[in-house]
gemmi code that builds the backbone of each chain (N, CA, C; Angstrom):
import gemmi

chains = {
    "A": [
        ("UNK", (0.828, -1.201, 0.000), (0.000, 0.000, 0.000), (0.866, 1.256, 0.000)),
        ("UNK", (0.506, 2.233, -1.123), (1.189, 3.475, -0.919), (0.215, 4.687, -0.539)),
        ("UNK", (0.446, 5.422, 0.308), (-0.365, 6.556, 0.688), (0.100, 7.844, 0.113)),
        ("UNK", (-0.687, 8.350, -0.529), (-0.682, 9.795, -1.397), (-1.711, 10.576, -0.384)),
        ("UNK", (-0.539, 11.773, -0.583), (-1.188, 13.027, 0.684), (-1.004, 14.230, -0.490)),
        ("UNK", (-1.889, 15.108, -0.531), (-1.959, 16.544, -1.096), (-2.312, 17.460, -0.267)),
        ("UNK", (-1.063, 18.687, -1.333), (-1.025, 20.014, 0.132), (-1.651, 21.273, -1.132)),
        ("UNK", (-2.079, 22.139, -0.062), (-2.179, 22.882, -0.198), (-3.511, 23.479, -1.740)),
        ("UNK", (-3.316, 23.909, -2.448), (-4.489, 24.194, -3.914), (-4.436, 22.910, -5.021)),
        ("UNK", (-3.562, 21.555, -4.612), (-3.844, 20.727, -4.808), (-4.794, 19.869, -4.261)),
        ("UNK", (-4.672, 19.690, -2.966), (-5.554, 19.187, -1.881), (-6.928, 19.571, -2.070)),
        ("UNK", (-6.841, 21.095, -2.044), (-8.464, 21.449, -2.511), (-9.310, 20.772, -3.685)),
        ("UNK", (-8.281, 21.192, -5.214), (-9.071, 20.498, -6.028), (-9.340, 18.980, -5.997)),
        ("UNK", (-8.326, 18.488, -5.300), (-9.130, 16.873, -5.203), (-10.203, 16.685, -4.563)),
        ("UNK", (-10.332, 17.294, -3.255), (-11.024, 16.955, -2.332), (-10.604, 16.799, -1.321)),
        ("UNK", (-9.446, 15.666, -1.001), (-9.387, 14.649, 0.217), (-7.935, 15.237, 0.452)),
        ("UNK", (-7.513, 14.903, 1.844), (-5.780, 14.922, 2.200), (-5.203, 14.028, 1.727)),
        ("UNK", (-5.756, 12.680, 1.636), (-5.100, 11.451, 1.368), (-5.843, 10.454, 0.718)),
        ("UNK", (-4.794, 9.515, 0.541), (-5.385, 8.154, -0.203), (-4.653, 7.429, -0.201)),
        ("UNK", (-5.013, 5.793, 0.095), (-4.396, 5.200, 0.206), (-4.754, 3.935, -0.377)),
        ("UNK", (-3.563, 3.681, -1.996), (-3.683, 3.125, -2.711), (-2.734, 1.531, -2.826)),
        ("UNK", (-2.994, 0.394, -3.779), (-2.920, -0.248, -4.112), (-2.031, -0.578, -5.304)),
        ("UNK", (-1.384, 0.055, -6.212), (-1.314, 0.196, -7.941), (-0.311, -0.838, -8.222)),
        ("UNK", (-0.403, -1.796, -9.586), (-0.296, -2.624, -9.900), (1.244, -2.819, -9.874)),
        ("UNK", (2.042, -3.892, -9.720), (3.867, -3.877, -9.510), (4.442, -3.059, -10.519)),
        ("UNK", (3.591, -2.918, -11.462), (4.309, -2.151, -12.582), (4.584, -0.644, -12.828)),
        ("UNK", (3.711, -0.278, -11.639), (3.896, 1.908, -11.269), (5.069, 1.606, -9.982)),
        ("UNK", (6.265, 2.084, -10.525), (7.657, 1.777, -9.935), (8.000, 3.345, -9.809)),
        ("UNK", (7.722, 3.861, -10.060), (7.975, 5.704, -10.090), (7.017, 6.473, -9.828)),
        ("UNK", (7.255, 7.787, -9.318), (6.370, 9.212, -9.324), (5.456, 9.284, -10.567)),
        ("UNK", (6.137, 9.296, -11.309), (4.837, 9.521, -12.488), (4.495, 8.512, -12.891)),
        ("UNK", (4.871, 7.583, -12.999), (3.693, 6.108, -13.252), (2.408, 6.254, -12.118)),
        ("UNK", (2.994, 6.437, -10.929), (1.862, 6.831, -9.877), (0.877, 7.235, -10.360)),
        ("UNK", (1.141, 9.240, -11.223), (0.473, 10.186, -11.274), (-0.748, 9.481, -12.233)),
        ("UNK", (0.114, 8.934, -13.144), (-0.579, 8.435, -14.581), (-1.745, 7.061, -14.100)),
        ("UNK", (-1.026, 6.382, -13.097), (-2.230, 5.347, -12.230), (-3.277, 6.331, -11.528)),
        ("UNK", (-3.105, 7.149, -10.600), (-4.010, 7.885, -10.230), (-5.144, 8.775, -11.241)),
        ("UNK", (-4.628, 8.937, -12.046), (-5.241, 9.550, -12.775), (-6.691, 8.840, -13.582)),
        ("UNK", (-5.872, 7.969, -13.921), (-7.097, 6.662, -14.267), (-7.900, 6.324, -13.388)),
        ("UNK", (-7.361, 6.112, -12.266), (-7.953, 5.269, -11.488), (-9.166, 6.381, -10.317)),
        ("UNK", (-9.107, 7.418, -10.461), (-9.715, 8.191, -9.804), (-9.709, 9.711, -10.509)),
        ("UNK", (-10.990, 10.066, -11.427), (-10.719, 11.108, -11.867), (-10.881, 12.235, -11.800)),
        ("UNK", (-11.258, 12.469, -10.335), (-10.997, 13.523, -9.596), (-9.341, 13.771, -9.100)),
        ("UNK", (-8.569, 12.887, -9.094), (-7.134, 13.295, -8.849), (-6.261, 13.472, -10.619)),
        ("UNK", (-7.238, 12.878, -11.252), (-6.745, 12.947, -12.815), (-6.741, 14.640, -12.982)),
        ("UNK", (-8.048, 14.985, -12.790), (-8.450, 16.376, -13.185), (-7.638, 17.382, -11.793)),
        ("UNK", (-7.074, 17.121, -10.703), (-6.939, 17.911, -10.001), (-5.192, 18.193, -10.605)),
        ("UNK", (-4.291, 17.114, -10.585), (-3.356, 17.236, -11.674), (-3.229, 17.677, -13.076)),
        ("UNK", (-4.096, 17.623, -13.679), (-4.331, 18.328, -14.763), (-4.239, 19.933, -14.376)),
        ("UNK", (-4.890, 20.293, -13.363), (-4.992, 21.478, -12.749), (-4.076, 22.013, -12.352)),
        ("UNK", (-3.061, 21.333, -11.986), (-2.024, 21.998, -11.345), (-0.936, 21.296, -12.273)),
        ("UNK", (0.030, 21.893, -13.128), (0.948, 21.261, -13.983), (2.024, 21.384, -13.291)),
        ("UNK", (2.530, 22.395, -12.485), (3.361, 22.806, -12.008), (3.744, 21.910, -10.708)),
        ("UNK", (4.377, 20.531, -10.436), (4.161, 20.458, -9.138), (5.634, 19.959, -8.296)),
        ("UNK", (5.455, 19.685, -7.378), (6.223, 18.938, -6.090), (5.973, 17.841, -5.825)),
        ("UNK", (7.325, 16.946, -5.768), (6.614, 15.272, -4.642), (8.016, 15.702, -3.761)),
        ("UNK", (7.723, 14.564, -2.766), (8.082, 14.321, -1.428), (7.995, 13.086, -1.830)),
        ("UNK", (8.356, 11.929, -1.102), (8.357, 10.489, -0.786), (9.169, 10.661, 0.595)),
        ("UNK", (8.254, 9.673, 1.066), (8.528, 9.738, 3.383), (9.587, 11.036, 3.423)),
        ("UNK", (8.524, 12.125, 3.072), (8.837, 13.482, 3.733), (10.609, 14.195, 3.236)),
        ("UNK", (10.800, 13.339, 1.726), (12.403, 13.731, 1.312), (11.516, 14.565, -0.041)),
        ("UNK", (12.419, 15.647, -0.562), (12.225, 16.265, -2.005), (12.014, 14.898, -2.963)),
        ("UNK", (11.788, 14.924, -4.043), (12.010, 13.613, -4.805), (11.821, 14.545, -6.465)),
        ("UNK", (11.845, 13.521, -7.129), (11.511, 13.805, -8.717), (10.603, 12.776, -9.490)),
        ("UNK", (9.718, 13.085, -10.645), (9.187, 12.391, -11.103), (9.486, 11.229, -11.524)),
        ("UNK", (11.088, 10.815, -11.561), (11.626, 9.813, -11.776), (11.872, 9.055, -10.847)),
        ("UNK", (11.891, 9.440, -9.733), (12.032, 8.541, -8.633), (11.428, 7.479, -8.390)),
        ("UNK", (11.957, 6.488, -7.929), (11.245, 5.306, -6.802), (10.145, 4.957, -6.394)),
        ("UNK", (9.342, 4.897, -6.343), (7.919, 4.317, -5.284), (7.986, 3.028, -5.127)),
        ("UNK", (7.610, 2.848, -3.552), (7.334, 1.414, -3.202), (6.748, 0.946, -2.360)),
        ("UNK", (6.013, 0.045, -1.983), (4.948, -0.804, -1.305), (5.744, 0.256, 0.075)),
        ("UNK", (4.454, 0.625, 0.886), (5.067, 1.349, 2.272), (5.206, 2.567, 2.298)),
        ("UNK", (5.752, 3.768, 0.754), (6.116, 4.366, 0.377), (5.249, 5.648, 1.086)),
        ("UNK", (5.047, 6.800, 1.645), (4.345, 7.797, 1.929), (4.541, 9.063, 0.551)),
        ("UNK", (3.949, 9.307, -0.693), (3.809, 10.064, -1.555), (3.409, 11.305, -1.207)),
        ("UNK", (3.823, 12.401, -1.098), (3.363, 13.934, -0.995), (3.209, 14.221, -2.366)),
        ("UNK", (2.192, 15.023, -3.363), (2.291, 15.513, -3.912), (1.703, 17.510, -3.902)),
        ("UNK", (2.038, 18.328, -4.513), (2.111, 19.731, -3.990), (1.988, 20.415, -4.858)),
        ("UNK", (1.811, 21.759, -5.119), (1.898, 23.006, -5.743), (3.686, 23.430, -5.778)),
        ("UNK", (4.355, 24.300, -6.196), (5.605, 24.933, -5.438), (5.218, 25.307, -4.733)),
        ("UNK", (6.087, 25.297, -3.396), (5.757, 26.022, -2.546), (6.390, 27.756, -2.669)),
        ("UNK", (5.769, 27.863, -1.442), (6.041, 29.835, -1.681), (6.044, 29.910, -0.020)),
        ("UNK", (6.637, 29.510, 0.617), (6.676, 29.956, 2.059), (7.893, 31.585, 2.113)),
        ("UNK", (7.899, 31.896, 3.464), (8.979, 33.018, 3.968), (8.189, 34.129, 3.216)),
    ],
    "B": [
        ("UNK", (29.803, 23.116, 18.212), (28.693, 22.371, 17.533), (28.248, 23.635, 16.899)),
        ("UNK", (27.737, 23.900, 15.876), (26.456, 24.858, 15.186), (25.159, 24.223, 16.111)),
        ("UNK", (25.022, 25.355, 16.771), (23.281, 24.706, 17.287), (22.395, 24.988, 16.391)),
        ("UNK", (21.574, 24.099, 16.016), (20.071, 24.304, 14.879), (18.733, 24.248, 15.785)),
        ("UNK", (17.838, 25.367, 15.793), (16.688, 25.301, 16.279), (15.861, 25.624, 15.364)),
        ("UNK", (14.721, 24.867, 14.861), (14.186, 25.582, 14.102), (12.336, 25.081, 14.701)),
        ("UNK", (11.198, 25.443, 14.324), (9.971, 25.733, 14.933), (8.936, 26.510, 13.871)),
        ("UNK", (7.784, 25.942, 14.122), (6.320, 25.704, 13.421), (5.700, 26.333, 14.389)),
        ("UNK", (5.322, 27.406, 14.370), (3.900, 27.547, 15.148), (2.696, 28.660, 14.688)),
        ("UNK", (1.537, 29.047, 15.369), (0.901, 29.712, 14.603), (0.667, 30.737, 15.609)),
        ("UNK", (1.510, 30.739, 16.789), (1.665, 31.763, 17.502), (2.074, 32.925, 17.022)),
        ("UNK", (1.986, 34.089, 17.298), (2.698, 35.141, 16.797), (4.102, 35.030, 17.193)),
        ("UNK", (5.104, 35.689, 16.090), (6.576, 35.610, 16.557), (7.107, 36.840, 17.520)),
        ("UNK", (6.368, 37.881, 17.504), (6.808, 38.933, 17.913), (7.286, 39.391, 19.617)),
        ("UNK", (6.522, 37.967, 19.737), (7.365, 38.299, 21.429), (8.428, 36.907, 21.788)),
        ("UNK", (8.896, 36.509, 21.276), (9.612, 35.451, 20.711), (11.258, 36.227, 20.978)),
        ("UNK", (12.098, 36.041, 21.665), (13.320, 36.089, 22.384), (14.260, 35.439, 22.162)),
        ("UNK", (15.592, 35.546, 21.821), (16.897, 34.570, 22.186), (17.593, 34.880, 23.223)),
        ("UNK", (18.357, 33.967, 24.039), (19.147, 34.330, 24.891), (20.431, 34.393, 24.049)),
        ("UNK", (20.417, 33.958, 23.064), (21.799, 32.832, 22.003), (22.950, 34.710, 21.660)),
        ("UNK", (24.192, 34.047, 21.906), (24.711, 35.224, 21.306), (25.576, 35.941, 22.328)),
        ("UNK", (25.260, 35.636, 23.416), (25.591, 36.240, 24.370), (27.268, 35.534, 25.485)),
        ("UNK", (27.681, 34.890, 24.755), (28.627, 34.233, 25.785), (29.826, 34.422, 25.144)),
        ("UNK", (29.650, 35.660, 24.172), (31.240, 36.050, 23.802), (32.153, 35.418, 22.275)),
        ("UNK", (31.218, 34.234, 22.416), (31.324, 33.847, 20.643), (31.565, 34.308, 19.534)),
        ("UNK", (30.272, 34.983, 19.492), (29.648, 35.387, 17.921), (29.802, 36.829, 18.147)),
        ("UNK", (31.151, 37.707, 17.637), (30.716, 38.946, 16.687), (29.343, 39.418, 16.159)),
        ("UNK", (28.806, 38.556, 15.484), (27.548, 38.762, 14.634), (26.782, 38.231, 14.327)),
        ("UNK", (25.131, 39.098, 14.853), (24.147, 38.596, 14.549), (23.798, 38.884, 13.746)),
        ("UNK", (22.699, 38.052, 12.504), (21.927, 38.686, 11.748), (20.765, 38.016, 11.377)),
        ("UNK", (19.605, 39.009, 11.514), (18.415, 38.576, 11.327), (17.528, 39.273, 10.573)),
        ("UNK", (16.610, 38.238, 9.810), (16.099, 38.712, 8.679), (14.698, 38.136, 9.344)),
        ("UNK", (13.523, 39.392, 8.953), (12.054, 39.172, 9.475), (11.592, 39.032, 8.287)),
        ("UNK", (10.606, 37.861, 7.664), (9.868, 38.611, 6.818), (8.390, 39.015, 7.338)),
        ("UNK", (7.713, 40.006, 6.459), (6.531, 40.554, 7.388), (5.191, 40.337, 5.909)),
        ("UNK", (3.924, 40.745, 6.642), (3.132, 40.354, 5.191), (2.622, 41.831, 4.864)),
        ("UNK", (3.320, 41.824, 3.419), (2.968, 42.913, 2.595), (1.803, 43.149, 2.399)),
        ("UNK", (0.705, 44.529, 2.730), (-0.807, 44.802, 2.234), (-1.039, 44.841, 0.524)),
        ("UNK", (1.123, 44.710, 0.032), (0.353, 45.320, -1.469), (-0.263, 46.206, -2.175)),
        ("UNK", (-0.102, 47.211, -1.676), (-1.203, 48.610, -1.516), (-2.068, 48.425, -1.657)),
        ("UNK", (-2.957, 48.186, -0.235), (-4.020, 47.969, 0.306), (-4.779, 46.679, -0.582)),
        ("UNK", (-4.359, 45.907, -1.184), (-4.907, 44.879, -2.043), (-5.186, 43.558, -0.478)),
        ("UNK", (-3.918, 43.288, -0.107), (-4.325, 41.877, 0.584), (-3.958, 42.571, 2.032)),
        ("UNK", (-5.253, 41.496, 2.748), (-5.757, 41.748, 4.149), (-5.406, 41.135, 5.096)),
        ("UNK", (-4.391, 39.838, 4.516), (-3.795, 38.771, 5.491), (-3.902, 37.536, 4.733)),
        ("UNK", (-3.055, 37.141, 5.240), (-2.608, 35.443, 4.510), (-2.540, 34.555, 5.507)),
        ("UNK", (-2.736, 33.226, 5.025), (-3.187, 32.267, 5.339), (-1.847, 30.913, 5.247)),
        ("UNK", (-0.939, 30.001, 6.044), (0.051, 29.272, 5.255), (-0.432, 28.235, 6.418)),
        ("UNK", (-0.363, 27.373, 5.118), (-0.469, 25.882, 5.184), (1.215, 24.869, 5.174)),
        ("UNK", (1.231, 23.865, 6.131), (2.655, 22.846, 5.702), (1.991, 21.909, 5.992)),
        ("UNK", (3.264, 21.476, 6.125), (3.490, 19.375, 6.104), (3.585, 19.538, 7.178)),
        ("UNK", (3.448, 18.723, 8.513), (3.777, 18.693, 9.922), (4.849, 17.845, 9.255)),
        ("UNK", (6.091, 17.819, 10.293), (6.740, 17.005, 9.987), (7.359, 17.357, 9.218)),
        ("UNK", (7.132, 16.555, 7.327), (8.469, 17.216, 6.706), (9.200, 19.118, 6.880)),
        ("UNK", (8.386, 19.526, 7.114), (8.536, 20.973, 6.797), (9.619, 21.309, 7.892)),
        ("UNK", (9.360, 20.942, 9.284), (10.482, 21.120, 10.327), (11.855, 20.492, 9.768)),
        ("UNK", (11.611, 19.177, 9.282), (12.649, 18.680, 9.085), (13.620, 19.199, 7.469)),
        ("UNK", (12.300, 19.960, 6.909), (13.462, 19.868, 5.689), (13.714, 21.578, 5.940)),
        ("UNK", (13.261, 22.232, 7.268), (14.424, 23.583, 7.637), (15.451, 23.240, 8.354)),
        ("UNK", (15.490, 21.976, 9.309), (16.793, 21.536, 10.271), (17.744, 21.168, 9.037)),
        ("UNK", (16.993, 20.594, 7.647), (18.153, 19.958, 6.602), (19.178, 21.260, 5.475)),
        ("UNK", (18.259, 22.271, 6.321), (18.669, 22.944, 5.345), (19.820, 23.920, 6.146)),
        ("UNK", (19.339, 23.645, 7.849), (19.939, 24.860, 8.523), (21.964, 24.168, 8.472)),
        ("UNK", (21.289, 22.605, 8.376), (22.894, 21.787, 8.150), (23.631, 22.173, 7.301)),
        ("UNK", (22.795, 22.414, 5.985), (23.802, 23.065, 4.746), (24.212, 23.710, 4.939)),
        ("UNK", (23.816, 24.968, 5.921), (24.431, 26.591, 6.226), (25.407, 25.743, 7.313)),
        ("UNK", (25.450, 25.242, 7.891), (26.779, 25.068, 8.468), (27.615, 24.422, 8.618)),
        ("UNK", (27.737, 23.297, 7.242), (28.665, 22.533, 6.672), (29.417, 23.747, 5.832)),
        ("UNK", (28.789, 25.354, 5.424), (29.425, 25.966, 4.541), (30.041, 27.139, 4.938)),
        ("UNK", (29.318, 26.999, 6.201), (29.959, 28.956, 6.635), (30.195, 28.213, 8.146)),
        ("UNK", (31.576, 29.367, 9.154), (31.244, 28.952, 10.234), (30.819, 29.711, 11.124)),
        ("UNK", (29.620, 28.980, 11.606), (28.421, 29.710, 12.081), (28.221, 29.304, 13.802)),
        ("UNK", (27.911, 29.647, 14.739), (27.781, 29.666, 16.379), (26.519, 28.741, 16.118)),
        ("UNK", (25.000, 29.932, 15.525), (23.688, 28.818, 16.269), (23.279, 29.468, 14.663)),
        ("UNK", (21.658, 28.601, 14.452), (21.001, 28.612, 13.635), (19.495, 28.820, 14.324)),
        ("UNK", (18.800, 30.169, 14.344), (17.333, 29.527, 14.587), (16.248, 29.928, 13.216)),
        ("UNK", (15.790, 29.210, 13.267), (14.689, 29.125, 11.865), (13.102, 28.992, 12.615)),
        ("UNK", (12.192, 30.115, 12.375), (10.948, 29.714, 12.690), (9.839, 30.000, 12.369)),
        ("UNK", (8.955, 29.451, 11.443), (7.770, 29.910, 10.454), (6.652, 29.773, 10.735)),
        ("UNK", (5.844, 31.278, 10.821), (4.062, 31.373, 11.252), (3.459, 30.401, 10.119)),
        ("UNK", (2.549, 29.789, 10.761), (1.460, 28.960, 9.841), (-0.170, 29.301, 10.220)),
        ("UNK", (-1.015, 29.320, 9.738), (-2.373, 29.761, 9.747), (-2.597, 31.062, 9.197)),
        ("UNK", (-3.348, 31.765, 10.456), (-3.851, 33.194, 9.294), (-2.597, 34.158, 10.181)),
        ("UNK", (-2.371, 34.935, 9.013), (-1.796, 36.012, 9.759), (-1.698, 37.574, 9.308)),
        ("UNK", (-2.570, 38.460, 9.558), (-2.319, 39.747, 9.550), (-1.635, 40.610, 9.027)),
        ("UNK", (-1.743, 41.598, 8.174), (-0.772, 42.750, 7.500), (0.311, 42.856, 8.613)),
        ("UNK", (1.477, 42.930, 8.510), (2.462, 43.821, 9.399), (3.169, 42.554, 9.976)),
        ("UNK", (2.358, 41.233, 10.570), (3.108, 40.841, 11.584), (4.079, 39.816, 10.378)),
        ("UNK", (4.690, 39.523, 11.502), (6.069, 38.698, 10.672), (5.658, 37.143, 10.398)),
        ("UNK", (6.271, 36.588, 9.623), (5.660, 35.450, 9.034), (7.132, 34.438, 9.319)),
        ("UNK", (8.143, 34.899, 9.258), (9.079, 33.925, 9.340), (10.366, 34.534, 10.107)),
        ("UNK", (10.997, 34.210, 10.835), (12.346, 34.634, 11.268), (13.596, 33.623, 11.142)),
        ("UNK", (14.438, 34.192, 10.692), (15.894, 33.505, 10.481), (16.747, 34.347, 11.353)),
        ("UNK", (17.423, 33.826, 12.166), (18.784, 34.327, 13.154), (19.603, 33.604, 13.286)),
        ("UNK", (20.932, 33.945, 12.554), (22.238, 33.351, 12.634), (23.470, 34.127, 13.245)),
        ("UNK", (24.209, 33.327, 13.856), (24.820, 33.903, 14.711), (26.681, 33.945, 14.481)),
        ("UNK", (27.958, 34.169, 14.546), (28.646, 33.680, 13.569), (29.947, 34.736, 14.415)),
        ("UNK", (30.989, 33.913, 14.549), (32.299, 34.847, 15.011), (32.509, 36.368, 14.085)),
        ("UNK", (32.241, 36.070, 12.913), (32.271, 37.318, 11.909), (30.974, 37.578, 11.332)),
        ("UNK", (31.084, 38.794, 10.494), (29.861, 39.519, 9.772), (29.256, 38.601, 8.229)),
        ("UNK", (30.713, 38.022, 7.518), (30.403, 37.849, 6.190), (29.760, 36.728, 6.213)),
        ("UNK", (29.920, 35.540, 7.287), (29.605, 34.475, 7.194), (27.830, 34.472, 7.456)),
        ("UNK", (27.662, 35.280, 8.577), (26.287, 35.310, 8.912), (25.392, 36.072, 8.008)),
        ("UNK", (26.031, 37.107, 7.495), (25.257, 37.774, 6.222), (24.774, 36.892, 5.449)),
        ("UNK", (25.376, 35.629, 4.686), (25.525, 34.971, 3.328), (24.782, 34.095, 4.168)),
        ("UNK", (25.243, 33.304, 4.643), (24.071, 32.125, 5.607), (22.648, 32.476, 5.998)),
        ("UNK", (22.317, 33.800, 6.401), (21.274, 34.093, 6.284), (20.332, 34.415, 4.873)),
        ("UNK", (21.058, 34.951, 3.840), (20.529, 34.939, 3.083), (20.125, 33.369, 2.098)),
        ("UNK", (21.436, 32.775, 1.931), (21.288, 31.345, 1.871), (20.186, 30.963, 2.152)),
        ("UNK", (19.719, 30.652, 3.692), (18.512, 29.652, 4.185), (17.236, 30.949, 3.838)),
        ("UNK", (17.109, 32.205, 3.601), (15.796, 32.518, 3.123), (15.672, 31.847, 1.725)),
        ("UNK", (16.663, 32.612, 0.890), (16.505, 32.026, -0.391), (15.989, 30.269, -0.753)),
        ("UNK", (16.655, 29.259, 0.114), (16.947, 28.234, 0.033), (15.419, 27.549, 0.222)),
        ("UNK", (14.717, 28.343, 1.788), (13.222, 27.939, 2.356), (12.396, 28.226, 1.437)),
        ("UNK", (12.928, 29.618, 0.520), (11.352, 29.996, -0.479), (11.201, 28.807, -1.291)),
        ("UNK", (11.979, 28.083, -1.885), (11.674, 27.471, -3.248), (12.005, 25.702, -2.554)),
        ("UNK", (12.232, 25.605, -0.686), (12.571, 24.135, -1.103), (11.493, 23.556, 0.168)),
        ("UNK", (11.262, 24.083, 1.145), (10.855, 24.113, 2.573), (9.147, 24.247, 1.987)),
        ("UNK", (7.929, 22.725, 2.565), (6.725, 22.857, 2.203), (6.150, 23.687, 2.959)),
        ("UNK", (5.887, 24.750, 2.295), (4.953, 25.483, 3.001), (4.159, 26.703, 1.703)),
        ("UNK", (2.451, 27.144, 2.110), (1.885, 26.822, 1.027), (1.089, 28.830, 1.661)),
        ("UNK", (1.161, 29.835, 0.790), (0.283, 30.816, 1.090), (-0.841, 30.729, 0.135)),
        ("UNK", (-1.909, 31.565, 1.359), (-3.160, 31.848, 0.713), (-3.339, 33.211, 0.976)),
        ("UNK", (-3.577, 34.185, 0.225), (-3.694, 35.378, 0.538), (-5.415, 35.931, 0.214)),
        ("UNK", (-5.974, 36.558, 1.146), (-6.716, 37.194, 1.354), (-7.074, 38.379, 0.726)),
        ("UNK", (-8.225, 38.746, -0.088), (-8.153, 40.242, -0.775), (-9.897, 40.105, -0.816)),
        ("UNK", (-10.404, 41.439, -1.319), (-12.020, 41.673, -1.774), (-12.369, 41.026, -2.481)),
        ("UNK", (-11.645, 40.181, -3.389), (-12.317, 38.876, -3.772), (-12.738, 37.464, -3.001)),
        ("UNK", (-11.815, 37.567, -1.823), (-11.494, 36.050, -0.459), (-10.235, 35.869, -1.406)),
        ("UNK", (-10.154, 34.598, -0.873), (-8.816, 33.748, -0.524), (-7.918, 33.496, -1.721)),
        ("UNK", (-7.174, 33.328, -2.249), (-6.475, 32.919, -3.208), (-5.364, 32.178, -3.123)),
        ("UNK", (-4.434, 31.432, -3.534), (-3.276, 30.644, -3.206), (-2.405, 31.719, -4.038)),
        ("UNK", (-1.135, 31.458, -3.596), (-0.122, 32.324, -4.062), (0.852, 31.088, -5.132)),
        ("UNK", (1.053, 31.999, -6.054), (1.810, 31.177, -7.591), (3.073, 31.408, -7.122)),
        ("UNK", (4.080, 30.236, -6.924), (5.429, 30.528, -7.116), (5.781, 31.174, -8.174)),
        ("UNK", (7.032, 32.047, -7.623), (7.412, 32.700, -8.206), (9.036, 32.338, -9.119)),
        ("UNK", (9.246, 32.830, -10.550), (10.375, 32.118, -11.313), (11.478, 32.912, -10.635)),
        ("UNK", (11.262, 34.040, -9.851), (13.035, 34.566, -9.443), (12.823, 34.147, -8.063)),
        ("UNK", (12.357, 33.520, -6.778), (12.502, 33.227, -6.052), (13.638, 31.258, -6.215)),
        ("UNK", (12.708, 30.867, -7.442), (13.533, 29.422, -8.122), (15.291, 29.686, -7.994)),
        ("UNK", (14.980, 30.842, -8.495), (16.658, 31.579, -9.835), (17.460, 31.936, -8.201)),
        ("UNK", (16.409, 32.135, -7.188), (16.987, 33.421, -6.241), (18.174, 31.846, -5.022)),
        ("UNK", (17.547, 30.864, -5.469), (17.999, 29.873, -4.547), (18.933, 29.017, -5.395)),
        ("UNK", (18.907, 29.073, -6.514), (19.602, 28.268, -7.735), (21.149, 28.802, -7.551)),
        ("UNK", (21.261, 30.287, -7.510), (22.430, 30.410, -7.584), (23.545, 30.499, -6.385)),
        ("UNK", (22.736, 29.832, -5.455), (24.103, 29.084, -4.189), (24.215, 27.801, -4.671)),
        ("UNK", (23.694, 27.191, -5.792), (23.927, 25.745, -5.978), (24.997, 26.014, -7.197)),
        ("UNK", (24.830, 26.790, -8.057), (26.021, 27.098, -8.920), (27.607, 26.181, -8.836)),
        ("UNK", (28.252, 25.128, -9.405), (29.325, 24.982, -8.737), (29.883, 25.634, -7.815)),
        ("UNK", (30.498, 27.205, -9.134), (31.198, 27.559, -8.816), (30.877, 28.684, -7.496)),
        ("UNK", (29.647, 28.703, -7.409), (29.188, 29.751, -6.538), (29.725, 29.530, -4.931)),
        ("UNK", (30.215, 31.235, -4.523), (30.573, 31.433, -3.545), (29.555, 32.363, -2.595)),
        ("UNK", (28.113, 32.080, -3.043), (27.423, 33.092, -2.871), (27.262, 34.316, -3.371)),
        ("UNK", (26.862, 35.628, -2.624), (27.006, 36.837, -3.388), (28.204, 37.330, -3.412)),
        ("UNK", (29.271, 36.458, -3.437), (30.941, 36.911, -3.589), (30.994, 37.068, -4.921)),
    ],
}
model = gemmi.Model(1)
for chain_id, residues in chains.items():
    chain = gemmi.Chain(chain_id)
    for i, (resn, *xyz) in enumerate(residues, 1):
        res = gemmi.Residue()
        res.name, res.seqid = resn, gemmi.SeqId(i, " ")
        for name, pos in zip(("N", "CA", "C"), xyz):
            atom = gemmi.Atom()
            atom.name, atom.element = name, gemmi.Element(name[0])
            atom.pos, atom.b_iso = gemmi.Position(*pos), 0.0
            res.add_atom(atom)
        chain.add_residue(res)
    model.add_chain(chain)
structure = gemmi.Structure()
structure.add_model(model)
structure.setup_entities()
């Protein structure tokens, strides 16, 4: 199980803080994720669509769309941020 | 040791104190407030959202970089979250440092560094309500260029 959390004007357009998904051995990366989520729920399809611009995290580190995902994995996805 | 303190709260910062600085160390302090701009008279107060958790941790990761690079006494880092008001301050950075140049550049470092890397999310307030705030492309550029190889900062 991987859990996807959204912050901030992402979070809004989905709806929810979180989710906690299932996706098949073959979404091994950030954007295989995005591209599973998207299908698979298209309210997070359309909330990404919405926001092109974004951020991941994986267990609370910066990451890139190329990165890693894995069974356990905690997914942040985000807006840029703009703090200070 | 570089001491690192850094802190989340939605308290106001303004009565917020160091003792740090004081035992003959550090030449120089320097501290940078930021405060929330009205914009001429456009926005009424903003609103910031984080990560519990990562967000503390990725300012302690960042306060490390400043002092693997400069040598620095203490580090404190500490950012308002919720709503907050024209005028009052939204974030404070205080670094502390035997000399002037080091604490200058280190401070600027970790602002630059928090805008574009540290989760944290504004909503600003105006006669329309609420809005989220669009990163900005020279705040990106404004943190990019301490990563420069060759960069020595604003040297």
């Amino acid at each position: 199980m991987i859990e996807v959390v959204f912050f901030a004007a992402l979070r809004e357009r989905v709806g929810e803080d979180s989710l906690r998904v299932t996706p098949p051995e073959t979404v091994t990366t950030v954007a295989a994720l995005c591209d599973w989520l998207a299908e698979q729920y298209p309210a997070v399809g359309q909330a990404l669509d919405a926001t092109p611009r974004r951020m991941v995290a994986i267990n609370e580190q910066l990451a890139e769309p190329d990165s890693a995902v894995a069974d356990g994995d905690t997914v942040a996805l985000f807006p840029p941020v703009t703090g200070g | 040791m570089t001491r690192i303190d850094v802190a989340i709260t939605a308290e106001p910062l303004e009565s917020r104190l160091s003792s740090e600085g004081r035992d003959g160390r550090s030449g120089a302090e320097v501290r940078f407030s930021g405060r929330v701009r009205d914009e001429s008279g456009q926005v009424r107060a903003l609103f910031l959202e984080h990560y519990p958790g990562m967000t503390e941790r990725a300012l302690r990761r960042i306060g490390e970089h400043a002092r693997e690079r400069w040598p620095l006494n203490a580090i404190e880092m500490i950012h308002r979250v919720g709503e907050i008001r024209v005028g009052e301050e939204i974030v404070r950075v205080v670094v502390w440092a035997g000399h002037r140049q080091a604490a200058f550049e280190a401070c600027a470092f970790l602002m630059d560094v928090l805008k574009s890397q540290v989760p944290l999310w504004k909503k600003e307030l105006t006669d329309d309500g609420w809005h989220w705030v669009e990163a900005r492309e020279r705040d990106a550029e404004a943190a990019a260029r301490w990563m420069a190889p060759s960069s020595e900062g604003a040297r």
